[in-house]
C-alpha positions in Angstrom: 3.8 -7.1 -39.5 7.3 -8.2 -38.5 8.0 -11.3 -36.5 9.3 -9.0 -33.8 6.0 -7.0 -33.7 3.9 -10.3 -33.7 6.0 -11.7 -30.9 5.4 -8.6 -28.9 1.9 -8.7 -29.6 1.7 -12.4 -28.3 3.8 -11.8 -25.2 1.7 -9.1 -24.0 -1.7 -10.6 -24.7 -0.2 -13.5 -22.8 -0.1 -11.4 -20.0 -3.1 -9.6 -20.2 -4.9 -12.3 -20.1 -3.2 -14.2 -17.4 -4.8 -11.2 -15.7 -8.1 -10.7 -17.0 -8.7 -14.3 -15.9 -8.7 -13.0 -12.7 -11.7 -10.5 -13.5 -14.1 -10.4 -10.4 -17.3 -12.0 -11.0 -20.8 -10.9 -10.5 -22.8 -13.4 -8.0 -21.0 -16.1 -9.3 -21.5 -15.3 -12.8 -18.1 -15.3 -15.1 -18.4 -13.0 -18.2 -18.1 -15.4 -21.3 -15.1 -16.4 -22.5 -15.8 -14.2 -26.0 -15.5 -11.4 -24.2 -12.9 -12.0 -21.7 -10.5 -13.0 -24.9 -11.7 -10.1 -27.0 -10.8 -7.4 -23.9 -7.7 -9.1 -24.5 -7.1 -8.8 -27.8 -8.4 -4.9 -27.4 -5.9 -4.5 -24.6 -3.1 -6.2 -26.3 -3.4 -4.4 -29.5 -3.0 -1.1 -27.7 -0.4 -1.8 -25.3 1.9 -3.6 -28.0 2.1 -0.7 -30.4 4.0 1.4 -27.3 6.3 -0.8 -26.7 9.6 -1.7 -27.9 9.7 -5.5 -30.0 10.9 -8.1 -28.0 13.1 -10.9 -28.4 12.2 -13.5 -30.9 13.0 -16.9 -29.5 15.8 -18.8 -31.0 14.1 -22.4 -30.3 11.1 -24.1 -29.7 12.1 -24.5 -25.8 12.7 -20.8 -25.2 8.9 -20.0 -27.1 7.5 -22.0 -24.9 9.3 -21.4 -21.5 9.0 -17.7 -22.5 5.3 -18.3 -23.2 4.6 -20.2 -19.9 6.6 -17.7 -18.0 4.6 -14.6 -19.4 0.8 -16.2 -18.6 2.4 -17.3 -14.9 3.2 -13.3 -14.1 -0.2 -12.4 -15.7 -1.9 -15.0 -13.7 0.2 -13.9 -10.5 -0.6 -10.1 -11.5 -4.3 -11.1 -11.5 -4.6 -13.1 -8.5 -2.7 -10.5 -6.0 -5.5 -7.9 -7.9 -8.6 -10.4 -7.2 -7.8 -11.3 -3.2 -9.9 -7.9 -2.0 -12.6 -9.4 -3.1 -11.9 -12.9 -1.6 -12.0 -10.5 1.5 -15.2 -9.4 0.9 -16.8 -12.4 0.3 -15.0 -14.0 3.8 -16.7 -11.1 5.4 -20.2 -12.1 4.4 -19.8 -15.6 4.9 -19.1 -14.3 8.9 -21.7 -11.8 8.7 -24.3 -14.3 7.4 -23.2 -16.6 10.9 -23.0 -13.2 13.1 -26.4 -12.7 12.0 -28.2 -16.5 12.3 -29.0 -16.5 8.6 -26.0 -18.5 7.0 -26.8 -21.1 4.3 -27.3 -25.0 5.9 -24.0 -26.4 5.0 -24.8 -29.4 2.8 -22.5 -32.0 1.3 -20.6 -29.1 -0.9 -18.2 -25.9 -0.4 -21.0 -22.9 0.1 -21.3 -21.2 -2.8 -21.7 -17.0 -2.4 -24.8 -17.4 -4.9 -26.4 -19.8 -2.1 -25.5 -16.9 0.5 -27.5 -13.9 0.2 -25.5 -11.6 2.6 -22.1 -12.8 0.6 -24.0 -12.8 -2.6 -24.7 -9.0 -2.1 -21.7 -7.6 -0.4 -19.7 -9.3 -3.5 -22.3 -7.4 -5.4 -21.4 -4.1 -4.0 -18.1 -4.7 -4.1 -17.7 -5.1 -8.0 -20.4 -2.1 -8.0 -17.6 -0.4 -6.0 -14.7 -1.5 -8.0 -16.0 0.0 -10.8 -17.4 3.1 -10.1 -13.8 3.8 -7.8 -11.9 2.7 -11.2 -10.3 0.0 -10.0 -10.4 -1.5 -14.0 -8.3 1.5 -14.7 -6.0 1.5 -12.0 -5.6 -2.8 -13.0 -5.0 -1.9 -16.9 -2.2 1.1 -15.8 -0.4 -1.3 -13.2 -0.3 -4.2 -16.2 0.5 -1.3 -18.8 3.6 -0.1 -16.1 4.9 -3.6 -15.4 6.3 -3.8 -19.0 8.6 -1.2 -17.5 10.7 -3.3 -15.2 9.3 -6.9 -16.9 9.7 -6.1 -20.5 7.3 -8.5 -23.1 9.1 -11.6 -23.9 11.8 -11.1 -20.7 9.3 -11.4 -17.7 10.6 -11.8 -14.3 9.5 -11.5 -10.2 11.9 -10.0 -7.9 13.2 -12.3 -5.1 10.8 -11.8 -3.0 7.8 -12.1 -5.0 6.5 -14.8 -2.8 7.2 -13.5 0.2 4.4 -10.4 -1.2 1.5 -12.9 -2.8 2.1 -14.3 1.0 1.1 -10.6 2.5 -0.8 -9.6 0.2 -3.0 -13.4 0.9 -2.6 -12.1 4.7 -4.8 -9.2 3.7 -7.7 -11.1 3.0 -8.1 -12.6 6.8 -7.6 -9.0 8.1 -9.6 -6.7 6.0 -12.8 -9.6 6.3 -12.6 -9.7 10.6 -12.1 -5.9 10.4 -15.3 -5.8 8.2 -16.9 -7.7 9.9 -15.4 -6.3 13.1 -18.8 -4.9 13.9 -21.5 -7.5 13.3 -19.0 -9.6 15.4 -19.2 -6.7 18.5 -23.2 -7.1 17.8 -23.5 -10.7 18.7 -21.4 -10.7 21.3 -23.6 -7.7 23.1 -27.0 -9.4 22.3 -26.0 -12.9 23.7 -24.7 -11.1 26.7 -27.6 -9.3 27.5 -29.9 -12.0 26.7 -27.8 -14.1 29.1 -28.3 -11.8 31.9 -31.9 -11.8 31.2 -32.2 -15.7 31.1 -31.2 -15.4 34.8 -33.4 -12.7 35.7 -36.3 -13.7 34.0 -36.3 -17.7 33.8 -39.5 -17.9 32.2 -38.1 -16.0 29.2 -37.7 -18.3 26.0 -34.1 -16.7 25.3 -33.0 -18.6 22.7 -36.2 -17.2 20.1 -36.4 -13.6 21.4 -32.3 -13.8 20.9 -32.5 -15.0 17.9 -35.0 -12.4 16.4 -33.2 -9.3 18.2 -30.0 -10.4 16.5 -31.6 -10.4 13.1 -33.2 -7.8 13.6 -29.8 -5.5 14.7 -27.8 -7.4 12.3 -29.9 -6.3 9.1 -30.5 -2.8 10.8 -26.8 -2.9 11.1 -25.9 -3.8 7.6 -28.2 -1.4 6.6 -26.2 1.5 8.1 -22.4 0.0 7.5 -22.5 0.7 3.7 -20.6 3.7 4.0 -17.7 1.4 6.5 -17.3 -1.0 3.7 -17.1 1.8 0.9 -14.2 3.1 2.9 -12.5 -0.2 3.4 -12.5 -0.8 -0.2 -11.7 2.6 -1.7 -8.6 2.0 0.4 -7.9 -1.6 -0.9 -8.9 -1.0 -4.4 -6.1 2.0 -4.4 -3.3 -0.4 -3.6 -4.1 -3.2 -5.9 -2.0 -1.8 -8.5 1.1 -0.9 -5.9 0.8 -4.8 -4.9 0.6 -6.0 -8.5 3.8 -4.1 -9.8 5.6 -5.4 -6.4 6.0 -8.3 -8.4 8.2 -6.9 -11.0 9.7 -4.5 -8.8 10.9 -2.4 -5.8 
């Protein structure tokens, strides 16, 4: 192997892993590191034979700037990939409170493995990105960005902050718009139960509230599956387009 090909080789495992760093988790579980590094190497090996040699540094300073710069994109790649499923786990975290069954906020950040509804919508959601191919669509868009940021050269356009901004923007409106409806529920039952606190003052309204709005809540996340699915196919499409907006226009 020539120092070209080797360099190659390193540049784009650099990358690749900046992004598979970013790998959505599975209630909170990470896969091992083992296997994150050799999906990697796979990846790497693969990629590296289609692609022309880069640039072997001159210096020490330029390895390592050149280096640093190629696990920054990966890692920028990967983040703009992962924040559909920061949306989805926002979601149930509102969901959880719509409902009256969020976790009891201790000393700590929650957790989604201490949340059961977040817990299991991030579940689905990695379920989802899956079975919709989002892996493939991820390993095509980091395959395609050697196109406009070749190994050992990586760049972001001008505005590449301006798009991890909007694509970050994402995350607040595709989580109220999923949980658009378990919001609409609440607001219904503690209207109506209002009304009947002051027709029926004997009522306890805050317990039979209470149990209605768990009961409609559940019976409503029972039935929004298909909702969600549809959100997500959506999202899970454009990941790529907003990963390679990095790179280029």
């Amino acid at each position: 192997m020539t120092t070209g090909l080797l360099v190659t080789w390193m540049m784009v495992f650099l990358r690749t892993l900046g992004i598979f760093l970013q790998l959505p988790v599975l209630t909170n579980r990470p896969l091992p590191v083992t296997v994150r590094l050799g999906i990697c190497l796979c990846v790497a090996t693969l990629l590296s034979a289609t692609l022309p040699e880069a640039p072997v540094p001159a210096t020490l300073g330029q390895l390592v700037g050149t280096v640093a710069s190629e696990l920054i994109l990966g890692l920028a790649m990967g983040f703009v990939g992962r924040l559909c499923f920061g949306a989805v786990e926002m979601a149930g975290r509102v969901i959880a409170t719509e409902i009256g069954v969020s976790a009891t906020p201790g000393m700590g950040v929650p957790e989604p493995s201490q949340e059961a509804i977040a817990a299991m919508l991030m579940t689905f959601a990695v379920v989802l990105f899956f079975m919709f191919g989002g892996h493939l669509m991820m390993v095509s868009a980091l395959a395609r960005s050697f196109a406009w940021a070749p190994a050992g050269a990586p760049m972001f356009v001008a505005d590449a902050g301006d798009t991890i901004i909007r694509a970050t923007s994402r995350v607040i409106e595709l989580g109220v718009r999923m949980a658009a409806p378990f919001i609409a529920m609440n607001f219904l039952v503690t209207m109506t139960f209002s009304i009947l606190g002051r027709v029926v003052p004997k009522m306890n309204v805050y317990l039979v509230s209470f149990s209605m709005r768990v009961i409609a809540g559940f019976t409503l996340l029972a039935s929004a599956g298909a909702l969600l699915a549809r959100y997500l196919y959506t999202e899970f499409g454009e990941v790529p387009l907003r990963m390679l907006e990095l790179t280029t226009r």
